[in-house]
N, CA, C and O of each residue as an XYZ file, in Angstrom:
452
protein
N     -71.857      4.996    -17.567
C     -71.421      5.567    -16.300
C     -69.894      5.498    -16.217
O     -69.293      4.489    -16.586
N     -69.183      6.730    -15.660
C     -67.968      6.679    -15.897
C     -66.982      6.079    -14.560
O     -67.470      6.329    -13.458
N     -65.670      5.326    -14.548
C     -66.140      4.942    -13.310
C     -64.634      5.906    -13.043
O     -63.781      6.081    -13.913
N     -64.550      6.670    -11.078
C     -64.019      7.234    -10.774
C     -63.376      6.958     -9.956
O     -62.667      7.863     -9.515
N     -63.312      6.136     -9.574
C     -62.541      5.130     -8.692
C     -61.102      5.751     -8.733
O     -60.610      6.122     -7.667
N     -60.397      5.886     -9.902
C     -59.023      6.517    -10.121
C     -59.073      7.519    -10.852
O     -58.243      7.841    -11.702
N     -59.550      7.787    -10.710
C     -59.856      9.645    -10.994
C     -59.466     10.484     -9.875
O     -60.107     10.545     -8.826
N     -58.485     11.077    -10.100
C     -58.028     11.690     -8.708
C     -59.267     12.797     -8.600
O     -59.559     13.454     -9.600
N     -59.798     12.930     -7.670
C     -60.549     14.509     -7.108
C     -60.001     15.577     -6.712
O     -60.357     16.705     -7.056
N     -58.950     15.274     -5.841
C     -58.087     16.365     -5.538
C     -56.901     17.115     -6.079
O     -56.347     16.464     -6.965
N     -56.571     17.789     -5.936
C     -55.385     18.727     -6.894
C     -54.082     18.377     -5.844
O     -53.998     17.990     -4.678
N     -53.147     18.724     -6.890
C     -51.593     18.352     -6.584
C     -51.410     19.179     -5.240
O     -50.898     18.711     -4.223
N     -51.916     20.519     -5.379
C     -51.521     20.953     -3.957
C     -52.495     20.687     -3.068
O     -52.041     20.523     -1.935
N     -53.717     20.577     -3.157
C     -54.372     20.030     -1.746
C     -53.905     19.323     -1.502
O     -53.503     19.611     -0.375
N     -53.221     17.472     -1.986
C     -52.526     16.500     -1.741
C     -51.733     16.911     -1.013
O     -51.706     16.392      0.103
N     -50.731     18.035     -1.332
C     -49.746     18.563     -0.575
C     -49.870     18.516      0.361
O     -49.370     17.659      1.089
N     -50.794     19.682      0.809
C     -50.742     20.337      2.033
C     -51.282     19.305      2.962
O     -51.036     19.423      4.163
N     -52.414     17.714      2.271
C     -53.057     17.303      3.235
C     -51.461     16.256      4.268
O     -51.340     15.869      5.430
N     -50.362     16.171      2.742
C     -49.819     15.480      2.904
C     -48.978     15.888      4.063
O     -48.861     15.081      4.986
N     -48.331     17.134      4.134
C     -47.994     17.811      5.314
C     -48.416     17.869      6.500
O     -47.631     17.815      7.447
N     -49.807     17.996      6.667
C     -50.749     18.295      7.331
C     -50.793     16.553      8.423
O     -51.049     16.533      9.627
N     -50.539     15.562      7.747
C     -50.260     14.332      8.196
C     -48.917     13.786      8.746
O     -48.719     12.697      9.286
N     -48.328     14.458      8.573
C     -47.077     14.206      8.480
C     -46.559     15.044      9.509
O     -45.744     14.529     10.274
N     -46.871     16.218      9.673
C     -46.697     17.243     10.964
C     -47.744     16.226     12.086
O     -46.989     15.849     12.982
N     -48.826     15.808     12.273
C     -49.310     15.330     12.827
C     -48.668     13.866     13.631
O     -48.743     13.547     14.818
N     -48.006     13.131     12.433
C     -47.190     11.948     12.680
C     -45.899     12.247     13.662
O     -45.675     11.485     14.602
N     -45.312     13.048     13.481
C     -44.028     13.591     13.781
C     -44.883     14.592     15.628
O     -44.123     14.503     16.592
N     -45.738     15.079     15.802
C     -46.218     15.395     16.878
C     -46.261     13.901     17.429
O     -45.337     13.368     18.043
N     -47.495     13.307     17.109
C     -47.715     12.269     17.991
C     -46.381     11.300     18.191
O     -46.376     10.854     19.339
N     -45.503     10.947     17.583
C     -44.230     10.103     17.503
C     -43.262     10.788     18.526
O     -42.857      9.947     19.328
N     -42.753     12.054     18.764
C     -42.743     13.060     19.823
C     -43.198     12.407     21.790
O     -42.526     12.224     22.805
N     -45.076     12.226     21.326
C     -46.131     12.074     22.483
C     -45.446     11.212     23.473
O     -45.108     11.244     24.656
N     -45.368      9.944     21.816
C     -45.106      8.311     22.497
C     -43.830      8.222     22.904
O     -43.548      7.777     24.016
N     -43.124      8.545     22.230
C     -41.661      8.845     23.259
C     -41.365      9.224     24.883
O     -40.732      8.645     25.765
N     -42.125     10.463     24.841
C     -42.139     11.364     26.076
C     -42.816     10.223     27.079
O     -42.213      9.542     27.909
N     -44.123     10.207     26.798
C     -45.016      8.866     27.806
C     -44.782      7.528     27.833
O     -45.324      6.722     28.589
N     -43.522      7.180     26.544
C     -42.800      5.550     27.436
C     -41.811      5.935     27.750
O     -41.205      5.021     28.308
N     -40.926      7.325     27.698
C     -40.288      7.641     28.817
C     -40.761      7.825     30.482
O     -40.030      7.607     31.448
N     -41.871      8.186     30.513
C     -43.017      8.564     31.982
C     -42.900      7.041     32.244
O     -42.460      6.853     33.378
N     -43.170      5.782     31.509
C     -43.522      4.549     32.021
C     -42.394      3.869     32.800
O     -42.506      2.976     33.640
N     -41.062      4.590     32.263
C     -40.252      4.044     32.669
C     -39.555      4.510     34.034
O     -38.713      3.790     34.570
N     -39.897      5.606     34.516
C     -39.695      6.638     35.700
C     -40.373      6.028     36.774
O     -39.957      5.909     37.926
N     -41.818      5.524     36.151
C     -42.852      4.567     36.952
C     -42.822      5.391     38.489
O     -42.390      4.695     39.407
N     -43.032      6.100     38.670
C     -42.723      6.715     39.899
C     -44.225      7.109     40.815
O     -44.478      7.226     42.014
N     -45.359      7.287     39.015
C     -46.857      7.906     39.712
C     -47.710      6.779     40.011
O     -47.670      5.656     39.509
N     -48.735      7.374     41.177
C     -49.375      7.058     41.657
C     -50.334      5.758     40.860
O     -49.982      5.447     39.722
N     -51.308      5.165     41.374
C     -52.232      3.964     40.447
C     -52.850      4.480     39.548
O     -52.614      3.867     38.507
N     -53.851      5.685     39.326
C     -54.381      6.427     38.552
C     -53.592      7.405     38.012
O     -54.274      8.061     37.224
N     -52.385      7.832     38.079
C     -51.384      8.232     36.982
C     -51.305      7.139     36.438
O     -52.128      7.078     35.525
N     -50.600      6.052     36.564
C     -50.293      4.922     35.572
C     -51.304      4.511     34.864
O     -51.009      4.204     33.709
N     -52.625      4.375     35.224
C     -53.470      4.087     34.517
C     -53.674      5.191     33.011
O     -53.570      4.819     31.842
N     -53.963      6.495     33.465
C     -54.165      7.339     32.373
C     -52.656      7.657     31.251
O     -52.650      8.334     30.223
N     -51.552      6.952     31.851
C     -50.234      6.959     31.588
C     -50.346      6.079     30.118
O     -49.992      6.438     28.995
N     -51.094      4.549     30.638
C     -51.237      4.076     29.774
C     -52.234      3.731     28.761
O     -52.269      2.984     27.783
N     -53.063      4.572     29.368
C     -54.507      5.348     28.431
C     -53.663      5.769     27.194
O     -53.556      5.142     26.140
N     -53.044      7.042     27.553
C     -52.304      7.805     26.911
C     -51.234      7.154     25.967
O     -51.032      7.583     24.831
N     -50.599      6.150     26.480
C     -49.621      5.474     25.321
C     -50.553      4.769     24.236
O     -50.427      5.158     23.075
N     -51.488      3.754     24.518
C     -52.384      3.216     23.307
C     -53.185      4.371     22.909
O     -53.910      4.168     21.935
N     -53.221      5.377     23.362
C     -54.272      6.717     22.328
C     -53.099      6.830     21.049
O     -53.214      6.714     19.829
N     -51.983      7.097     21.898
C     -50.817      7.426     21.046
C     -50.074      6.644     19.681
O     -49.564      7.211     18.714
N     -50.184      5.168     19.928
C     -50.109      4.226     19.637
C     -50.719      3.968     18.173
O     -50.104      3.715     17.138
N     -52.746      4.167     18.473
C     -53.381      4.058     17.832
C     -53.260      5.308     16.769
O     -53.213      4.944     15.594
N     -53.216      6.404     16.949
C     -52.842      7.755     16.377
C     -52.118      7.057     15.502
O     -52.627      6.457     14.554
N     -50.618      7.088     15.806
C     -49.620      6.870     15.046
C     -49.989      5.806     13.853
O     -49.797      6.041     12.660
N     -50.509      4.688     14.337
C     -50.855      3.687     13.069
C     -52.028      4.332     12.274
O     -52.026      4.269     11.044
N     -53.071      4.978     12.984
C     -54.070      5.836     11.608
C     -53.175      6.736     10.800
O     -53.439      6.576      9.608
N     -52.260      7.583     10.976
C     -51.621      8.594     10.585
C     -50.868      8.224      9.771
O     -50.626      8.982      8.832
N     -50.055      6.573      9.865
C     -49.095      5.679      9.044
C     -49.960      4.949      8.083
O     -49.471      4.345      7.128
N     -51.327      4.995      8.332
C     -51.989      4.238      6.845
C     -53.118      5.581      6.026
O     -54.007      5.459      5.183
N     -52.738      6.421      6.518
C     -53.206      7.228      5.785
C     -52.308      7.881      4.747
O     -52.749      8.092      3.617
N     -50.947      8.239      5.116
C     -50.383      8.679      4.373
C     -49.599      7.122      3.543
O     -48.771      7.233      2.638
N     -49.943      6.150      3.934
C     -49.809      4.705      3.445
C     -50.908      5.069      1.793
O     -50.531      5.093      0.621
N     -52.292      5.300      2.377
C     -52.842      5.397      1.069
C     -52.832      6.777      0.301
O     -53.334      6.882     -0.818
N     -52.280      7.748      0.913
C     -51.788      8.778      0.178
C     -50.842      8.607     -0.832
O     -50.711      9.365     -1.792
N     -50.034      7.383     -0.560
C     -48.464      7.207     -1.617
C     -49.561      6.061     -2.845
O     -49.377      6.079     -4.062
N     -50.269      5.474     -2.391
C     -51.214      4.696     -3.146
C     -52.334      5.198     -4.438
O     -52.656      4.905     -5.590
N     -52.616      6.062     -3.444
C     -53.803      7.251     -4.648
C     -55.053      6.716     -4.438
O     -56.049      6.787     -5.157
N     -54.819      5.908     -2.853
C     -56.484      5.249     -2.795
C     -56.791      6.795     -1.190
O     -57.721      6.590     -0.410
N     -56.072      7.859     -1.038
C     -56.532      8.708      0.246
C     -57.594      9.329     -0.393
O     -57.682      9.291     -1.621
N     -58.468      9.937      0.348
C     -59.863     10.627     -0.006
C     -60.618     10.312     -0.783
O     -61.347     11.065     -1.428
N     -60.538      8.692     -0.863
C     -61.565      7.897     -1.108
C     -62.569      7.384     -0.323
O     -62.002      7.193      0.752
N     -63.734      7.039     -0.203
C     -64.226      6.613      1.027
C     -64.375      5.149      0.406
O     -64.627      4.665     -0.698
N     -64.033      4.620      1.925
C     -63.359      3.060      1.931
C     -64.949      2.163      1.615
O     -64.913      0.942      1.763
N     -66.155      2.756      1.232
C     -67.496      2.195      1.246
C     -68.052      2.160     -0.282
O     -68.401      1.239     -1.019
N     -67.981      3.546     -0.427
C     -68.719      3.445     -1.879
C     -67.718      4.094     -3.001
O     -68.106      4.407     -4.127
N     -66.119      4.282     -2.445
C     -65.112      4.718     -3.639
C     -65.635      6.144     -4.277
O     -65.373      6.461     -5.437
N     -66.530      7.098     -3.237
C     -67.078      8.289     -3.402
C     -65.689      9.285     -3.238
O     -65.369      9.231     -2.050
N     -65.009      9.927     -3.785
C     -64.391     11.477     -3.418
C     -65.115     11.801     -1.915
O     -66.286     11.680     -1.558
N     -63.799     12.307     -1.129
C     -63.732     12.319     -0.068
C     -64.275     13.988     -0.263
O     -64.133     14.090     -1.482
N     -64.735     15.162      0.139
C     -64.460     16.269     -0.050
C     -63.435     17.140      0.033
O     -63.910     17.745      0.994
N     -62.243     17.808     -0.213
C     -61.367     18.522      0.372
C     -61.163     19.362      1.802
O     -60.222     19.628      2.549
N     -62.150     19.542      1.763
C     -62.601     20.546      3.197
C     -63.015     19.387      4.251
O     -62.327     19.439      5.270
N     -63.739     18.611      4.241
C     -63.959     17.185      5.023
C     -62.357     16.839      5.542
O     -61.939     16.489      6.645
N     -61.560     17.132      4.065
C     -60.508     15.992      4.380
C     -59.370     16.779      5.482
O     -58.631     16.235      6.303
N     -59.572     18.652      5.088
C     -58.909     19.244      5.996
C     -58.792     19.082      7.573
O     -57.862     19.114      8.379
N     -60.479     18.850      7.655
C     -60.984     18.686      8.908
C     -60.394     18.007      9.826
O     -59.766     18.182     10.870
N     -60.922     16.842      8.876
C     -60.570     15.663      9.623
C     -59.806     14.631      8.232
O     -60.262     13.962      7.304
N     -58.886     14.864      8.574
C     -57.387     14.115      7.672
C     -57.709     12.795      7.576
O     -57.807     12.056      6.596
N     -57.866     12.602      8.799
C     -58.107     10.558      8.658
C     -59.589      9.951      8.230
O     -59.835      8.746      8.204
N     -60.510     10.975      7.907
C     -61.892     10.759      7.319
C     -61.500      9.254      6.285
O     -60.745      9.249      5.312
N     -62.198      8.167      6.801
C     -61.757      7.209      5.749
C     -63.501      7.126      4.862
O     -63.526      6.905      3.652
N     -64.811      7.333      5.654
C     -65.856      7.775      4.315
C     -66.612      9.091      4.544
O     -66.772      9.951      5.411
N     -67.091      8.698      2.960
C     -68.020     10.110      2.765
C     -68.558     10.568      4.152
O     -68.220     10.092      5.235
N     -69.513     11.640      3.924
C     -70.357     11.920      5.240
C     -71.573     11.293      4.755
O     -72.450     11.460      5.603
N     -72.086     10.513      3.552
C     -73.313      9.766      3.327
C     -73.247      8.458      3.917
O     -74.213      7.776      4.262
N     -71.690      8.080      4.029
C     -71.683      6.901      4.485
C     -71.745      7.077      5.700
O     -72.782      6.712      6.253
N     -70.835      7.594      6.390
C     -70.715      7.977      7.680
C     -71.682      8.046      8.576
O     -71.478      7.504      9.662
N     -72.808      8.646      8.360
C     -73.617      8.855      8.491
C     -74.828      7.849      8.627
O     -75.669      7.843      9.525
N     -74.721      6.867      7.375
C     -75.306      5.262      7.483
C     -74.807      4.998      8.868
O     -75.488      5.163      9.881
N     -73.475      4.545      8.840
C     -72.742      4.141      9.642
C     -72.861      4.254     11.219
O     -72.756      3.394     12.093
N     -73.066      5.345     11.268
C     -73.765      6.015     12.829
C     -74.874      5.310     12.990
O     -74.845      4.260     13.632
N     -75.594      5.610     12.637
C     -77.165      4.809     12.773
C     -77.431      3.352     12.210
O     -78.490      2.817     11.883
N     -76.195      2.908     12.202
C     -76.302      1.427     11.909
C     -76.334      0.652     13.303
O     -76.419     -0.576     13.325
């Protein structure tokens, strides 16, 4: 059995584009969090503005750190791996959804676990 673990699956330019594709995403959300701890600091809205204010900064928050360890394991050569069974991520999966960290076999365990 051959093992594929480092066997890249994907091609130089899908990498590319996913790599872009993350990176435009990073640079949006980094943008978000700016704008809304600027809002925190205006502090001006109501109890339920502030609340969804700061909904909105940890959504943002959390974004930013998935988006920073993805393209973390993109520079690694461990991205579109799934973090379970070291299965090839699919390309089209990975378009989808960029931060897919497993297969959809696992995933799928995973749900119904």
């Amino acid at each position: 059995m051959t093992d594929t673990r480092h066997t890249p699956h994907l091609s130089s330019v899908q990498l590319q584009a996913l790599r872009q594709d993350l990176q435009e995403q990073l640079e949006r959300r980094t943008r978000q969090l700016r704008d809304l701890q600027a809002e925190t600091h205006d502090g001006s809205g109501a109890d339920d503005t502030w609340q969804e204010l700061l909904v909105s900064v940890a959504a943002a928050h959390r974004a930013i750190t998935e988006l920073t360890q993805a393209l973390d394991r993109l520079a690694a050569g461990t991205y579109g791996r799934c973090s379970h069974c070291e299965a090839g991520i699919p390309f089209d999966r990975l378009k989808i959804r960029p931060l897919a960290r497993l297969c959809i076999s696992c995933q799928r365990r995973s749900e119904t676990a």
